[in-house]
C-alpha positions, 0 to 999 in steps of 0.5 A: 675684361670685366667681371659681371654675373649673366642674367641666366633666367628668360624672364632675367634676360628679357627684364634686361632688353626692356632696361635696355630699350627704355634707358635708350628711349630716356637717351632719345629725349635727353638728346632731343632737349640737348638739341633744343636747347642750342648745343652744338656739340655732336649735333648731326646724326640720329637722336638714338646715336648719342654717346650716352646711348652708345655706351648704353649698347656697349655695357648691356650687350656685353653684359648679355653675352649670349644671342647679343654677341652672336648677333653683333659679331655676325652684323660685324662682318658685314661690310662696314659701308653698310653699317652706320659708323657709331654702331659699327664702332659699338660692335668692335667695342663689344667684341673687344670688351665680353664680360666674364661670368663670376666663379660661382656661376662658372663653378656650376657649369662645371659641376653640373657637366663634369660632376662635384669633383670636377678639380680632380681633372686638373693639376692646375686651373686659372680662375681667370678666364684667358678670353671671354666670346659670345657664349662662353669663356675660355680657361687655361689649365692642366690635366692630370696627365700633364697636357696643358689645355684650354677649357671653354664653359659656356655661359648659363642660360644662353641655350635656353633662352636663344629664341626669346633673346634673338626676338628681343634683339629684333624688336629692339633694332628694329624699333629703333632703327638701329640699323639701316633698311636693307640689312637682311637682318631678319636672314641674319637672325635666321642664321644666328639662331640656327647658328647658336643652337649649333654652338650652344651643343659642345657635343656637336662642337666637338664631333666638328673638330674632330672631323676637321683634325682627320680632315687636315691631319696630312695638312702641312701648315693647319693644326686643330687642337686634339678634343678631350673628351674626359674632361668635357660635357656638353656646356664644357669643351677641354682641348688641346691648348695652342699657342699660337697668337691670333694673326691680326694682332702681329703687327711685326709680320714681313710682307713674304709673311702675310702673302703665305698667311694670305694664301694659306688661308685661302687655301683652305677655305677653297679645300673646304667648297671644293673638296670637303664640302665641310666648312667652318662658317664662322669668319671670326678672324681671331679662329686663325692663330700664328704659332711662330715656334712652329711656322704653322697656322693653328684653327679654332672654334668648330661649333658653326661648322657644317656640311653642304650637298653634293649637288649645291656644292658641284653647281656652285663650283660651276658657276665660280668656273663660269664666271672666271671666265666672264661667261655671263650667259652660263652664270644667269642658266646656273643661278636658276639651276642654284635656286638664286633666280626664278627665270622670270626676274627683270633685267635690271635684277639678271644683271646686278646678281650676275655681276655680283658673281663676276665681282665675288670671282674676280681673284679668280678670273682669267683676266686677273693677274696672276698675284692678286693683291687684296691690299686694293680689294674693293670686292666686298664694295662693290658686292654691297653696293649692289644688295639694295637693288637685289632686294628690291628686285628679288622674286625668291630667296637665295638657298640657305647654304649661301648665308654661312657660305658667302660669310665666310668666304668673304670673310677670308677676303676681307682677312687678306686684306687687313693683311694686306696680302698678295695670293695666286689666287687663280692657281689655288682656284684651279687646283681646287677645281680639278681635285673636285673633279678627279 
């Protein structure tokens, strides 16, 4: 990490973006002159993907925070075929990278959240931040009382300025063709900006984590850290501190080991469809951590959480159930039901959304084995593979639940497979599917 001040003002950060646009422009050219001129060195690919404009990307978004890192980690959990490879690899850097705000920045947002005296609060606090995300950084301390906890400040000038950013992004990845066609980037801004207000209110965030304590307070393997309202405003969160290690970055895990990760994780995000109807959206892998001294699964980050409608939720389940059981028929009656078809789409369109079901079911399945290895998943593949046709294809847009939905639950497929690991899926379907209905 790196410290950098935020630009906090709109007009600061719009200053930023237009830098941006325009060194990247001056990046084009030079890279067309180099072209011209004979080099060989990196010839293929797009003029806007030069190293130099690469790294342009990497210092600005991490320097922005805020929208830009919202934005690149939501695009990063799209699969990554539809992605090209220098932005793919711009986005894993960013995520990797996130500047920190400088003290006297942070200084404020405490003061200005927990009052001038703020320090009072604490026996000690690290000046250093111990993470730095999208819209905050993250701080180790103590409280008074002793409990060691975690204090999240969030950056200055995010929540005002979500629109303007996330308009700005648009105009500037869309202007050059950053991105490839068909990416439902402008869904993706929809989502992000909705997304963002939500996290940017440390308020809410906290009324998320308390319900899933209470939620998963019987639960044997997940914790979620106690919030402290105390010492906590609505631009500063303090919780309980964990001390768990997020479990893509064990790499000493045994097999038996990443199969119970694996299923736990999978557990939970079908207790969530099907029996909270609450869900933490956002699939960020590192929201998982892996406490050994314990053997349980620690949970992070509540700020994206929502609930859906009874109604959605019953037929969506249905329509899991359905397509378990190769029902193609009752798949193509529920999807009307759902909003996902009008009835009156091509043949072509019926066929490719209701295969994309039976691909997204297929842990699920009837036909499947009883242990579902997602070490050779090609799930999320074959789902991409189909999007271009459905979009030509569409007559109406799919519910807004879907987005943050299918987010995350891809997410925990994709989660087991970087894993690697091995999950009855059908049994943990079939529990989670006669809770629902007892």
């Amino acid at each position: 990490m790196i410290e950098s001040r935020i630009p906090s003002s709109r007009v600061g950060r719009l200053w930023q973006y237009g830098g941006l646009a325009t060194s990247m422009a001056f990046g084009a050219i030079g890279e067309t002159l180099r072209r011209a001129s004979g080099s060989k060195e990196n010839d293929a690919g797009s003029i806007m993907f030069s190293a130099g404009n690469m790294e342009r990307l990497v210092a600005k978004l991490s320097k922005m925070r805020g929208a830009a890192l919202k934005l690149g980690q939501m695009l990063s959990f799209q699969d990554s075929k539809m992605l090209p490879e220098p932005i793919r690899i711009v986005l894993q850097r960013v995520q990797d990278r996130a500047d920190y705000m400088p003290a006297s920045q942070r200084d404020k947002v405490l003061a200005d959240n927990l009052g001038s005296n703020w320090r009072d609060l604490f026996s000690s606090f690290d000046d250093v931040p111990m993470a730095a995300a999208s819209i905050g950084q993250v701080h180790g301390a103590v409280l008074k009382t002793g409990q060691p906890v975690a204090v999240k400040v969030q950056y200055p000038g995010v929540a005002d300025s979500i629109d303007s950013d996330l308009n700005n992004l648009s105009i500037l990845l869309t202007a050059s063709s950053l991105l490839p066609r068909g990416l439902y980037l402008d869904k993706t801004i929809a989502n992000a900006r909705v997304e963002l207000a939500w996290e940017c209110d440390y308020f809410r965030e906290a009324e998320c984590g308390t319900r899933f304590r209470q939620l998963l307070q019987d639960d044997p393997v997940f914790v979620v850290p106690e919030i402290m309202s105390e010492a906590s405003g609505k631009h500063v969160l303090t919780m309980e501190r964990l001390n768990g290690v997020a479990v893509t970055k064990i790499q000493t895990f045994t097999q038996a080991q990443r199969d119970w990760i694996g299923t736990q994780i999978m557990r939970l995000c079908l207790r969530e469809i099907a029996e909270f109807r609450y869900m933490q959206t956002d699939p960020n892998w590192t929201n998982f951590l892996y406490n050994s001294e314990t053997d349980k699964l620690e949970l992070l980050d509540f700020g994206a959480s929502r609930e859906y409608p009874a109604e959605f939720i019953t037929n969506y389940v249905r329509t899991l159930v359905a397509a378990s059981r190769n029902d193609r028929e009752a798949c193509h009656n529920l999807s009307i039901k759902l909003g996902y078809l009008t009835g009156h789409e091509s043949r072509a369109m019926v066929d490719a959304h209701i295969t994309s079901i039976l691909t997204l079911a297929e842990p699920f399945m009837d036909s499947s084995p009883d242990v579902y290895d997602f070490s050779d998943q090609t799930i999320t593949n074959r789902v991409s593979d189909l999007i271009p046709l459905m979009l030509r294809e569409r007559l109406a847009p799919p519910p807004e639940e879907t987005y943050s939905l299918h987010r995350k639950l891809s997410g925990a497929f994709l989660l087991c497979a970087r894993l690697g690991s091995r999950v009855r899926c059908k049994e943990l379907f079939a529990s989670a599917v006669a809770k629902m209905d007892a």
